[in-house]
C-alpha positions in Angstrom: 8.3 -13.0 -41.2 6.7 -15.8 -39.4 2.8 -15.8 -38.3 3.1 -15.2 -34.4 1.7 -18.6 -32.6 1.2 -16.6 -29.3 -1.9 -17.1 -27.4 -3.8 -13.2 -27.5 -2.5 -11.2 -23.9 -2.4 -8.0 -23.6 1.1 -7.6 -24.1 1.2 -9.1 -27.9 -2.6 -8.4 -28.8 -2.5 -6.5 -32.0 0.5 -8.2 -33.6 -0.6 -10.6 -36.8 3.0 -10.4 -37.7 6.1 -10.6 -35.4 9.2 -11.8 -36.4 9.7 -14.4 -34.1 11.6 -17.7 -34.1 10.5 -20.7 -32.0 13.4 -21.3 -29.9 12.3 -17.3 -28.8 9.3 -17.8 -28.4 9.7 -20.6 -26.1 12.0 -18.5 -24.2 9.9 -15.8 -23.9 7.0 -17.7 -22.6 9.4 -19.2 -20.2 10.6 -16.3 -18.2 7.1 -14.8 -18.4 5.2 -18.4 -16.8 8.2 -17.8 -14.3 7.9 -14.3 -13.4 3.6 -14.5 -13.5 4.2 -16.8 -10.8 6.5 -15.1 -8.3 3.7 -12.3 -8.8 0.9 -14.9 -8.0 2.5 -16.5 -4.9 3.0 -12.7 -3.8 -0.7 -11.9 -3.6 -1.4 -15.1 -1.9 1.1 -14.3 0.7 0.0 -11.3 1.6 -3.9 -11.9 2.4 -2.3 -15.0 4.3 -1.3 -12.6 7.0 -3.7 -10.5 6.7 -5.9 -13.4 7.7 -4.1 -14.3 10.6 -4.8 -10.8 12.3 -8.2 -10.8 11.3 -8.5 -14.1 12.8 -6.9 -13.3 16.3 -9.0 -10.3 16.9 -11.9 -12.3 15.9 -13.0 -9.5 12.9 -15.9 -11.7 12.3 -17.9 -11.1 15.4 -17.8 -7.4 14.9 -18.4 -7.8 10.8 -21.5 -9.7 11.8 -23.0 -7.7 14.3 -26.2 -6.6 14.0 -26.3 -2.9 14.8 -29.5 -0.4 14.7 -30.0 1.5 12.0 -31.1 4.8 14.3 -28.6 5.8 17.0 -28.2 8.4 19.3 -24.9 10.0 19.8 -24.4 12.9 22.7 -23.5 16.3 21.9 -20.0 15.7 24.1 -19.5 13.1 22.3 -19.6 15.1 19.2 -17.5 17.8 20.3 -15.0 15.9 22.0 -14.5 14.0 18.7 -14.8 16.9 16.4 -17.6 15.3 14.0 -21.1 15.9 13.2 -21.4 13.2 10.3 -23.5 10.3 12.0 -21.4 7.6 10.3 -18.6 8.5 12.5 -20.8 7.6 15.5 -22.3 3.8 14.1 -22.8 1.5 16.9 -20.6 -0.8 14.4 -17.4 1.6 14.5 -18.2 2.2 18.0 -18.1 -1.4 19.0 -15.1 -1.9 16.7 -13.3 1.2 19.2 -14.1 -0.6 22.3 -12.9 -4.3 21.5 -9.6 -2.6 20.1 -8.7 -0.7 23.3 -9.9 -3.7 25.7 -7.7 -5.2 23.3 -4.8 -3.6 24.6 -4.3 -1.8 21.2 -2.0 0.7 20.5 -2.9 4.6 19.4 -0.7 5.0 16.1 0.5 8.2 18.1 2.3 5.8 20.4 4.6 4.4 17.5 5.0 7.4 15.5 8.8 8.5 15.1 8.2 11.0 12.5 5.3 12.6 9.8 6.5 13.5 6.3 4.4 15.5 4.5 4.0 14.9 0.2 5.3 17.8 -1.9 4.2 19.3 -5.7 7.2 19.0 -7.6 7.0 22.3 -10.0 7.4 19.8 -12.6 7.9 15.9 -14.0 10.9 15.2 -16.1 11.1 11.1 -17.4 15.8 12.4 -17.0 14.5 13.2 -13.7 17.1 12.0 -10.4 13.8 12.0 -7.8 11.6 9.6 -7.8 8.2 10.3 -6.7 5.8 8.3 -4.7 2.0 8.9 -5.9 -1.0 7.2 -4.7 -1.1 5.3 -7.7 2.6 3.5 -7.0 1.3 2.8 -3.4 -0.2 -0.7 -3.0 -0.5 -3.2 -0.3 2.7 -6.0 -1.2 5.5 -3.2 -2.1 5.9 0.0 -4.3 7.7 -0.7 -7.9 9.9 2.0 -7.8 11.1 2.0 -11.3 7.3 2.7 -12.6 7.2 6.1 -10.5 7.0 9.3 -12.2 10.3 11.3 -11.5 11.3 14.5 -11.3 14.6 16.9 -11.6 16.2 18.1 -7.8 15.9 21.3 -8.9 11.9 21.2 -9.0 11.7 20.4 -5.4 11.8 22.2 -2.8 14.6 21.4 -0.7 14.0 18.8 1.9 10.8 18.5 1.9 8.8 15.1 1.2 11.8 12.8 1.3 11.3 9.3 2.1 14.0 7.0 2.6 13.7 3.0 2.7 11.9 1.1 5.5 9.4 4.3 5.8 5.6 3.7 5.8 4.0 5.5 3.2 0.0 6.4 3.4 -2.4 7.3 0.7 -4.1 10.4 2.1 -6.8 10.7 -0.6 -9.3 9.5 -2.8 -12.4 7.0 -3.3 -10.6 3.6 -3.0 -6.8 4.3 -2.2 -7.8 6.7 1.0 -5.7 4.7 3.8 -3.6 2.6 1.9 -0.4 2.2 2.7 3.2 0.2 2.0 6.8 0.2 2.9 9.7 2.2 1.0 11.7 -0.9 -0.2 15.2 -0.7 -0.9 16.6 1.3 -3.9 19.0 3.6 -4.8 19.1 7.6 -5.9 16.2 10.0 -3.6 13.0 9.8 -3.7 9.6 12.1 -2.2 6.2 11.3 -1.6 3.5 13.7 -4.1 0.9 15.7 -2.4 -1.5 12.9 -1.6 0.8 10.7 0.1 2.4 11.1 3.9 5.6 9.4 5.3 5.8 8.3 8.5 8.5 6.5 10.6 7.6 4.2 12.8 9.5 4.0 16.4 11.7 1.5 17.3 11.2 -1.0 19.5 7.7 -0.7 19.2 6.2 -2.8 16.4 7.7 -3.7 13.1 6.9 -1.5 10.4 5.4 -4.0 7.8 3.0 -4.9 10.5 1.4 -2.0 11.0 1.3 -1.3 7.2 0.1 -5.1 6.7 -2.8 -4.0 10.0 -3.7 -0.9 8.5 -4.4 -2.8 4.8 -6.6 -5.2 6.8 -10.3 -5.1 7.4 -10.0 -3.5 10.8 -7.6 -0.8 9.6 -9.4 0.4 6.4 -12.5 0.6 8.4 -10.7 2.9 10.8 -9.3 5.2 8.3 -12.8 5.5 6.5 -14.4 6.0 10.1 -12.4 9.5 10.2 -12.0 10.3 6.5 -13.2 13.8 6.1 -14.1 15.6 2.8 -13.5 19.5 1.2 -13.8 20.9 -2.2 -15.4 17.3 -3.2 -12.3 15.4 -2.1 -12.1 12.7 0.6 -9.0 13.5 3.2 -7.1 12.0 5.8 -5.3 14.8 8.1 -2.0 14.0 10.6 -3.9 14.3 13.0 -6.6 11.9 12.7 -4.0 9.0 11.6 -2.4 9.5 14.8 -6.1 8.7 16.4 -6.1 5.1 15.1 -5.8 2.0 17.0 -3.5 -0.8 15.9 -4.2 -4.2 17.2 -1.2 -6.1 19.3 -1.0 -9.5 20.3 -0.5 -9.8 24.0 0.5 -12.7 26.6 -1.7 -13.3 29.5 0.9 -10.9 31.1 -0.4 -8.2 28.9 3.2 -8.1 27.3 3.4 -8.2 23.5 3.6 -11.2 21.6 6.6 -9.4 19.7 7.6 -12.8 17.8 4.0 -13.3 16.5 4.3 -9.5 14.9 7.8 -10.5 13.4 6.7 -13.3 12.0 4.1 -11.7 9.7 6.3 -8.7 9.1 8.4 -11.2 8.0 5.8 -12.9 5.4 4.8 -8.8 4.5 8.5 -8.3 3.7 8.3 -11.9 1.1 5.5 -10.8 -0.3 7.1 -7.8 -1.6 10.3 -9.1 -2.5 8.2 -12.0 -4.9 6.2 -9.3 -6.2 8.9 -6.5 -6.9 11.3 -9.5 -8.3 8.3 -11.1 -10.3 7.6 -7.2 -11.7 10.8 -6.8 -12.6 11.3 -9.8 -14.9 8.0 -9.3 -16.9 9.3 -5.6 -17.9 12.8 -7.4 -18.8 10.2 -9.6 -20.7 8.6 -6.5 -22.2 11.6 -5.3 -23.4 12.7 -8.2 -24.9 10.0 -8.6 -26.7 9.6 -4.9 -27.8 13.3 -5.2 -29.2 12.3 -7.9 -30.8 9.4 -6.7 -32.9 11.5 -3.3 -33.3 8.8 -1.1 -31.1 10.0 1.3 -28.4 9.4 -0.3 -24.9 7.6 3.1 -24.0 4.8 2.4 -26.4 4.2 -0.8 -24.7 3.7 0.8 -21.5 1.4 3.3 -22.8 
């Protein structure tokens, strides 16, 4: 046995002893520096482009607009729109409405191919030839696939929740992953969305798929979808039809035509930024596991 040398991280905290040779070791840290910094350049890409939407629909003004604290709303305003809850009504998210549609923004109706909605598989199986989608798996630069629980065909019910790659995903639940959303990369077998998730298509021609889920993960976007979140039985919800309500921002020429190379191009940075981070991911659990064999421990009980 040699002493382990390692600087303390969370992947080797705990070990005192590991039997470990130096020319290892160096390798190890190696590919690890190497894949820590795909992962790294990932999350900088991604707010890059966020920034540059925030940036052309000026976010700022509306984020720093002062706005009273005591409003009146109309009662046909309130029916038309279905709430009571005086949050809905802020002069901020009102403001926030207005600019969009002078804007020339899109209703996410307009771009909509097709709604998917999550299934309960009866039960989770680690043999299982589904994967499935949770809100947990769903973050803003890409879904890692090979971390999602699966399940056995047999547990679901037939055709329904199936997502196939290039599909937007959207978290439909809870405090803090209510409206987030990503894009099915590429991978093989099936897979489904769980309960708390929805799949949607988006139509072609219209916008690129990667930038609405990159617009909707923005400042603008997650202030949308908590404008109509709505709550039962001490949960937050988003419902089909209130998704379908919000506005997504497009650049337009002084023609009022859309700037559909300025939407491609930071599709195109969304679509990086997942490949780095997915790529980056993958070579730290190869890492992992090379380790793990290493030291004789089951790769599971790293995970755990």
């Amino acid at each position: 046995m040699i002493r382990n040398s390692i600087p303390s991280s969370p992947v080797l905290d705990g070990f005192e002893f590991v039997p470990i040779f130096p020319d290892f070791q160096e390798t190890i840290s190696k590919q690890w520096r190497e894949a820590v910094k795909e992962v790294a350049k990932a999350r900088a890409l991604y707010p890059t482009a966020e920034d540059a939407i925030l940036k052309e629909f000026d976010w700022g003004s509306i984020k720093q607009t002062n706005t009273p604290n005591h409003f009146v709303s109309s009662m046909n305003d309130c029916f038309d729109q279905n709430r009571l809850d005086p949050e809905f009504f802020s002069p901020r998210n009102a403001c926030l409405e207005q600019r969009l549609i002078q804007s020339g923004a899109l209703r996410f109706r307009e771009i909509e191919g097709s709604y998917i909605k999550g299934v309960q598989p009866e039960a989770y199986s680690t043999e299982g030839d589904v994967t499935v989608i949770k809100s947990k798996d769903v973050v803003r630069t890409g879904i890692n696939m090979a971390t999602c629980d699966r399940a056995l065909a047999n547990e679901i019910e037939v055709g329904q929740g199936m997502v196939k790659p290039g599909m937007l995903v959207m978290n439909m639940t809870g405090v803090g992953t209510l409206g987030r959303t990503s894009v099915v990369p590429e991978f093989n077998g099936a897979a489904v969305v769980s309960v708390d998730v929805s799949g949607w298509t988006i139509r072609p021609g219209t916008l690129p798929v990667e930038y609405v889920s990159l617009f909707l993960n923005s400042s603008i976007g997650m202030t949308q979808t908590v404008r109509y979140q709505t709550g039962s039985s001490g949960q937050l919800h988003l419902y089909p039809e209130q998704i379908r309500r919000l506005l997504i921002f497009v650049k337009r020429d002084s023609r009022g035509s859309i700037r559909r190379e300025w939407h491609d191009n930071l599709a195109s940075q969304v679509r990086e930024a997942s490949r780095l981070r997915l790529r980056g991911i993958a070579r730290l659990q190869t890492v992992q596991a090379r380790f793990s064999q290493a030291i004789g421990l089951d790769p599971r009980i790293i995970r755990e």
